[in-house]
C-alpha positions in Angstrom: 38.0 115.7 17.8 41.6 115.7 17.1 42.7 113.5 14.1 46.1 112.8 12.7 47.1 110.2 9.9 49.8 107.8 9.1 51.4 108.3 5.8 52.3 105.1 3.6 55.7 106.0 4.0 55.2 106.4 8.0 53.9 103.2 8.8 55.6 99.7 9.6 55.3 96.4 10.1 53.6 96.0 13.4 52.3 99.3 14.0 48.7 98.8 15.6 45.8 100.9 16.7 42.2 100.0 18.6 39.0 101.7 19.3 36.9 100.3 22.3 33.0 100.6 21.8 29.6 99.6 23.7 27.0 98.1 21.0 23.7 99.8 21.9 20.3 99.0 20.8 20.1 102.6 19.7 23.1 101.6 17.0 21.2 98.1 16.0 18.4 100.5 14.8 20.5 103.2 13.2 22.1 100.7 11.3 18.6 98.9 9.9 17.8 102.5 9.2 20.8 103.1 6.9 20.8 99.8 5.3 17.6 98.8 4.8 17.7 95.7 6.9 15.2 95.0 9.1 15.7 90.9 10.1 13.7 90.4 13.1 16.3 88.8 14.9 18.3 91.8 14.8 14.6 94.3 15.8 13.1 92.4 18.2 13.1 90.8 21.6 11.4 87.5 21.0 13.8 84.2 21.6 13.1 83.3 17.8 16.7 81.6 17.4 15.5 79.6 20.9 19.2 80.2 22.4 17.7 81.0 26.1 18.2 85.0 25.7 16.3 87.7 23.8 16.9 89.0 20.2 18.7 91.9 18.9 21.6 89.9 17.1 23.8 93.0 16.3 24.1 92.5 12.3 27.8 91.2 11.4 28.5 94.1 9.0 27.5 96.2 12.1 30.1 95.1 13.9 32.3 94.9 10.9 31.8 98.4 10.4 34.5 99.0 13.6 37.2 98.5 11.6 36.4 100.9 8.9 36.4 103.1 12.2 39.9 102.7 12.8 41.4 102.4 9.2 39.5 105.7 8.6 40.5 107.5 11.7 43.6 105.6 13.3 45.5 103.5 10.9 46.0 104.7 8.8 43.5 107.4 9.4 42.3 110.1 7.1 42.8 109.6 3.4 42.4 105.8 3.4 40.7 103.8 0.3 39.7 100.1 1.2 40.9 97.8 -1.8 39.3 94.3 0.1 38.4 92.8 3.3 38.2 89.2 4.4 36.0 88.3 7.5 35.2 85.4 9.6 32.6 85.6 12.4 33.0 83.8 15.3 30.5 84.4 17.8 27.3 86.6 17.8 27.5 90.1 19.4 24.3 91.4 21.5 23.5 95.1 22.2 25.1 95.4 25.4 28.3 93.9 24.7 31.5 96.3 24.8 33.7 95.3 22.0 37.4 96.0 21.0 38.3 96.4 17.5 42.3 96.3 16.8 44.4 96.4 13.3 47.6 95.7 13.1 50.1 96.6 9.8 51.5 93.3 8.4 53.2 94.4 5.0 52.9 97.3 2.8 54.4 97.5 -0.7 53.3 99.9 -3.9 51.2 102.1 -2.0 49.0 99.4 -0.8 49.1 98.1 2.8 47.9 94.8 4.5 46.4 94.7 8.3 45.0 92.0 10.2 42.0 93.0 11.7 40.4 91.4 15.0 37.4 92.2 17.1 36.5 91.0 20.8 34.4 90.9 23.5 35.7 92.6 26.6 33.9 90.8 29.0 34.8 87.4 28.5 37.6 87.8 26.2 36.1 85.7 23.4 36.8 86.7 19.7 34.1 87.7 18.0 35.5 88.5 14.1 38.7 88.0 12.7 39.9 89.0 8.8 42.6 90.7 6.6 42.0 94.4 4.9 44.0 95.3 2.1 44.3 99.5 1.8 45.4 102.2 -0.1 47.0 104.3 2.5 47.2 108.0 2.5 50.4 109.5 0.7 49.9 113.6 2.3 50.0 114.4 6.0 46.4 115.0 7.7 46.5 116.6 11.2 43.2 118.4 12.1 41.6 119.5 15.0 37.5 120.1 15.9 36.3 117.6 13.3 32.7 117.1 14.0 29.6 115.5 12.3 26.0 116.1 13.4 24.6 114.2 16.1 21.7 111.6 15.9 18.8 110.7 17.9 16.5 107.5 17.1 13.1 108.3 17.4 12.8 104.5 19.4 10.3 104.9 22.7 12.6 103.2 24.6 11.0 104.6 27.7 7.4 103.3 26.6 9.1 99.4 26.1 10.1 99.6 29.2 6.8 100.8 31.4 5.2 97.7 28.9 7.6 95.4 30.4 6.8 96.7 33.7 3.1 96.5 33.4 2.8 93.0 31.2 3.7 90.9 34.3 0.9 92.9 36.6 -2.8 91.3 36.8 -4.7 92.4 33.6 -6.7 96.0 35.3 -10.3 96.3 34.7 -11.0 98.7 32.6 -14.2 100.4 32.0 -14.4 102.0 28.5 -16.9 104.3 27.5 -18.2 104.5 23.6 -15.7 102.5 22.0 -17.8 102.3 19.0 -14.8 103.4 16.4 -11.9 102.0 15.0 -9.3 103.9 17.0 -11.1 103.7 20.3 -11.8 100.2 20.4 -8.4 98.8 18.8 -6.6 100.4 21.2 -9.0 98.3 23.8 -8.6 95.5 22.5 -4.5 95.5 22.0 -4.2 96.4 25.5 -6.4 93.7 26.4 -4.4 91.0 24.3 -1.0 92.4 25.8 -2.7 91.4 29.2 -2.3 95.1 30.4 -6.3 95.3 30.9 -9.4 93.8 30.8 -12.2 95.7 28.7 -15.6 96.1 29.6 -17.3 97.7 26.7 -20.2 100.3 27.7 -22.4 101.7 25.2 -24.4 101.5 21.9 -24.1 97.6 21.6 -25.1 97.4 18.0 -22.3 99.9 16.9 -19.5 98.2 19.2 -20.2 95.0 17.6 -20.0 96.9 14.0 -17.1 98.3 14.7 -15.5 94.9 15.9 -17.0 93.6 12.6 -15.0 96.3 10.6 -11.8 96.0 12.2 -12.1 92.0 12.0 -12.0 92.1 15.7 -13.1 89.1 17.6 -15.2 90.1 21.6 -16.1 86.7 22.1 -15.1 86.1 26.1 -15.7 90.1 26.6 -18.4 91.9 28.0 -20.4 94.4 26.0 -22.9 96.7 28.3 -25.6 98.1 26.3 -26.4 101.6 27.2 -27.6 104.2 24.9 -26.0 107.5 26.0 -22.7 108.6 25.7 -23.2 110.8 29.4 -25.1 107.6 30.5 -22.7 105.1 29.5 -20.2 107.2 31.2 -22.2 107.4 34.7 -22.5 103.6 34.0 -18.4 103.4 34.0 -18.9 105.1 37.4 -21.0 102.3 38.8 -18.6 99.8 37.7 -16.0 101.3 40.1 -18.2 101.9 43.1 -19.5 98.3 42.7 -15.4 96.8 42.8 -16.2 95.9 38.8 -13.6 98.3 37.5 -10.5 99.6 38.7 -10.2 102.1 35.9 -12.1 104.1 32.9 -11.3 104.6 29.3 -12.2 107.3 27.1 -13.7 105.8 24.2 -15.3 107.9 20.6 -17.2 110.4 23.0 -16.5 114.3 24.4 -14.2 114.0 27.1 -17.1 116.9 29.0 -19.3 114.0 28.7 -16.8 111.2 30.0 -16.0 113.8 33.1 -19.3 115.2 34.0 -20.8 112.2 35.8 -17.3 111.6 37.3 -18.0 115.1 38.7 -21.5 114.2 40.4 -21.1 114.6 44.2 -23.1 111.7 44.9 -22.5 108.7 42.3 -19.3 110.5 40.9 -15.6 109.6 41.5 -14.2 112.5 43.3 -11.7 112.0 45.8 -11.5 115.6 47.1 -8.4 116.8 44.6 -9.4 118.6 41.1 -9.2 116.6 38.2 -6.0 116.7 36.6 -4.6 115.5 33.2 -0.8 114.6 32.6 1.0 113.5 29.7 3.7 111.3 30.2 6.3 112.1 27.1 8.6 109.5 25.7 11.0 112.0 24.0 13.8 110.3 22.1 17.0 111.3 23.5 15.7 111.9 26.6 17.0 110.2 29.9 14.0 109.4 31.4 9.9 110.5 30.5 8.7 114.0 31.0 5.4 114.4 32.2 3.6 117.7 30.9 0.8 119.0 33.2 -2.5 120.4 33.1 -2.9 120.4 29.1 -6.4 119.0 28.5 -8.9 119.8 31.5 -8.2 122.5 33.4 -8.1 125.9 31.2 -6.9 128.9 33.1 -6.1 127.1 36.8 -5.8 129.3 40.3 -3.0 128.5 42.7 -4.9 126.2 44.6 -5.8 123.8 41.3 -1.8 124.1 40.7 -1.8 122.8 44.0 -3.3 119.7 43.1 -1.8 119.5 39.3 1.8 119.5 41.7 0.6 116.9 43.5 -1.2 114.6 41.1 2.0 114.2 39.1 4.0 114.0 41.9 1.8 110.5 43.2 2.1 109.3 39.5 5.9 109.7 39.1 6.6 108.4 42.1 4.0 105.2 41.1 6.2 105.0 37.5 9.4 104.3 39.6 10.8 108.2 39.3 12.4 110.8 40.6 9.9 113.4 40.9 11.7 116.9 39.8 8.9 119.5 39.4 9.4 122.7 36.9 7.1 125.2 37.4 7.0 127.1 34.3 6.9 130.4 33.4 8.2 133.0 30.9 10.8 133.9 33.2 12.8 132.6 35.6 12.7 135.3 37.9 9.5 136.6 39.8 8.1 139.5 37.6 4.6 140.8 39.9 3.5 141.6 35.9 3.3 138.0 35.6 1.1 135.9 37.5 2.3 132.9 36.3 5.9 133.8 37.9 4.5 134.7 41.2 2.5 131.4 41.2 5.4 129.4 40.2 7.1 130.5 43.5 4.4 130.5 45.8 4.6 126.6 44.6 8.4 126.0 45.6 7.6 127.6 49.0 4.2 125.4 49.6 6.8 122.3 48.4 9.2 123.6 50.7 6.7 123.8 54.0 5.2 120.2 53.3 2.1 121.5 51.6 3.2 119.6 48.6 4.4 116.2 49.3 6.6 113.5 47.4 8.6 115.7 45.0 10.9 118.5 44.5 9.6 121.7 43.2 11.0 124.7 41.7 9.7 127.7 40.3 9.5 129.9 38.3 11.4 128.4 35.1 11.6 128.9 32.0 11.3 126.2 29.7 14.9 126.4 28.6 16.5 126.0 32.1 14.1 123.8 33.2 14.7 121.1 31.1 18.6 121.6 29.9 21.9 121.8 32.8 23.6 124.4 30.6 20.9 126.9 30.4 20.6 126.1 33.9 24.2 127.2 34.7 24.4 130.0 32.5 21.4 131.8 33.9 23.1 130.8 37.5 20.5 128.5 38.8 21.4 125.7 41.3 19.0 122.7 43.1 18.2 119.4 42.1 15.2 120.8 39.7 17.0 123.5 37.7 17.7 121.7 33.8 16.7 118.4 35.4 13.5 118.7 35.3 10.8 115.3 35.0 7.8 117.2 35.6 6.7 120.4 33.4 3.7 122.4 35.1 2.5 124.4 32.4 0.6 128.2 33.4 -2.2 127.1 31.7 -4.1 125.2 29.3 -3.2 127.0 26.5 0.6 126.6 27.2 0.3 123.0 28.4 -1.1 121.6 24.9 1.0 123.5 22.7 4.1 122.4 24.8 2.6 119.1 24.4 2.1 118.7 20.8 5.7 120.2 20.1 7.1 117.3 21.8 4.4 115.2 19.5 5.0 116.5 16.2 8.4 118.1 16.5 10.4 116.0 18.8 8.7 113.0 17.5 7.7 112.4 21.2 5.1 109.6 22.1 2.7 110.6 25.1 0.0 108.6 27.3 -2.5 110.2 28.3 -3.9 110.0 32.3 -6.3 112.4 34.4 -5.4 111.8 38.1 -7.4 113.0 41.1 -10.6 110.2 40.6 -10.9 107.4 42.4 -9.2 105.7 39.6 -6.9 106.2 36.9 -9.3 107.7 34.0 -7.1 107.1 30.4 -7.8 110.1 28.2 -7.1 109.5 24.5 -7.4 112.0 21.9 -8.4 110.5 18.1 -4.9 110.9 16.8 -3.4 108.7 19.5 -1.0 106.4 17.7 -1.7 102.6 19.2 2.0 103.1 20.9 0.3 105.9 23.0 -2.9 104.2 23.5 -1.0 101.0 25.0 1.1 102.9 26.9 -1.8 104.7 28.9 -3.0 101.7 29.6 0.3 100.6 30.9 1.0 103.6 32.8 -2.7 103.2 34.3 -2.3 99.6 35.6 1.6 100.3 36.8 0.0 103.3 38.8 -3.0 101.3 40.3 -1.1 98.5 41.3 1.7 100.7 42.9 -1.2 102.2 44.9 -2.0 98.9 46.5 1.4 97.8 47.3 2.1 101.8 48.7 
């Protein structure tokens, strides 16, 4: 950035300056962040002022805060002391609205200068804050170039509010859920179930569901609680509830996800569709465009080609159910074939099986490293072209291993939110682990019910 000054001695009477800005919600949060004010009406997206549209006033001062832009980096620019500012608000501003801040010199005299300062809306024209500043301009020439300050990136799950949105108008999905006889397990139940996203059925020790509700101060009264001793039993029991049209969808409650799987796995009374099991995370990373999905990094350990196969595809059906692009990333160390490394030579036996039809809904490109799969300019500097290369939605991981840690970095490093889903049952199955935040647990029910009832429209 290139900035240059005007001297007290430079400016005059009617010399102006403007900066033109879009208000996003990311800004209403940054701002609450560094001042400390958290008003609901500027957080939420409740009507609570009843005006017919949703909350997420932008605070005045906010908005105010555009002039201090252009006095600090305009007019006069660099240098500049505020002395006073007067300001009258005249209509409220909404993330979303582009607005137009312009000062304009009216006197200057013993070192101090006087602008009139004016923002507006540039969609309808309407003037939204109008006042006087009083300065103490700069006396010494500034004229710099490559000023730069360090980016920012709110950790806000935009990505999660809106698969919520998406899935809160849909039928509440019955849900099967196994053992939810602990805090976590059945709280995140039950605050799906009073967003409307599902409707629990509660399998398992009776007594200790009904203590738990107890300790939480959690109210089942219009719920149903299945009493059934076993956690492997209660889990075959979440399998008859599908066959029998009950449930359109099972939830891991406080039990070992071997023992939510196995009688999933049963030939016979099982839910097996003819595809492997498959789990996926799908990541809301902040700063991200759009979710990632990270895949196979909880069930299958060391998978063959013909398990990626199916991990491939199983992502592919639930992208395509969240509303996405699917852009697949085989990943690997490398982004070349190396015969030393299997996962390379997999990788691109992948993109050709994608390319002949074998796998079907997605692009698919492999090998990548994790680098160029996910960022353009890696991308371009290693010379890779295609609609995948560092655009990647989809991560498929060479193994377990890989797929968990990559997982957890996004968790606890990126600040990243991720549901949980294993694809390839007859239903959605929603996989939490214990230190699922209630943001992840909702969301996997969200992403559960948005996927189920995309199936039935399909």
């Amino acid at each position: 950035m290139h900035i240059v000054n005007r001297t007290f001695d430079e400016l005059q009477p009617g010399d102006h300056a403007e900066i033109r800005r879009l208000l996003t919600a990311d800004d209403v949060y940054s701002f609450a962040a560094v001042s400390g004010n958290f008003n609901p009406l500027h957080l939420t997206r409740e009507d609570e002022d009843r005006d017919g549209r949703p909350d997420g006033v932008a605070p005045g001062m906010l908005v105010a805060s555009l002039i201090s832009a252009v006095l600090g980096t305009l007019l006069p620019g660099p240098g500049t002391l505020y002395k006073a500012q007067t300001l009258d608000f005249h209509e409220r501003v909404h993330a979303g609205d582009e607005l137009c801040c312009r000062v304009t010199v009216l006197d200057k005299q013993d070192g101090e200068v006087v602008l009139r300062t004016e923002i507006t809306r540039l969609d309808d024209g309407a003037v939204v804050l109008t006042g006087q500043a009083r300065v103490i301009a700069p006396v010494e020439k500034f004229d710099r170039e490559g000023i730069e300050i360090p980016g920012l990136i709110v950790q806000r799950h935009r990505h999660f509010e809106a698969l919520l949105n998406q899935a809160r108008p849909l039928p509440a999905l019955p849900t099967a859920v196994v053992c939810p006889d602990d805090a976590n397990s059945l709280g995140g139940a039950l605050l799906a179930w009073r967003e409307s996203i599902i409707t629990p059925i509660l399998i398992g020790r009776a007594a200790a569901i009904l203590e738990t509700a107890t300790q939480i101060g959690a109210d089942l009264s219009g719920l149903e609680v299945i009493d059934v001793a076993g956690d492997v039993e209660a889990a075959a029991m979440a399998c008859s509830l599908v066959h029998e049209g009950r449930a359109a969808a099972v939830m891991k409650g406080h039990l070992h996800t071997d023992d939510l799987l196995k009688p999933m796995l049963d030939k016979v009374t099982g839910l097996r569709i003819g595809r492997r099991f498959t789990h996926i995370f799908v990541m809301d990373v902040p700063g991200q465009p759009e979710p990632i999905l990270v895949t196979d990094a909880a069930i299958n350990i060391a998978p063959d080609l013909a398990t990626k196969v199916d991990i491939c595809q199983n992502a592919i059906d639930l992208a395509r159910s969240l509303g996405m692009d699917p852009r697949v990333g085989v990943l690997s160390a490398v982004e070349t074939v190396n015969p030393a490394i299997q996962s390379s030579l997999d990788a691109a036996l992948l993109s050709k099986m994608a390319d002949r039809g074998q796998i079907k809904g997605g692009q698919v490109e492999g090998p990548l490293a994790m680098d160029n799969a996910i960022d353009m300019g890696a991308a371009r500097t290693k010379g890779l072209k295609g609609a995948v290369a560092g655009r990647a939605n989809i991560l498929v991981a060479p193994n377990l291993d890989a797929g968990n840690m990559l997982a957890k970095q996004l968790a606890y490093i990126s600040h990243a939110e991720g549901a949980g889903l294993v694809m390839g049952a007859k239903v959605p199955v929603i996989l939490n682990s214990r230190s699922d935040s209630p943001v992840s647990r909702l969301a996997s029910c969200a992403v559960a019910a948005i996927h189920h009832f995309a199936g039935q429209t399909a």
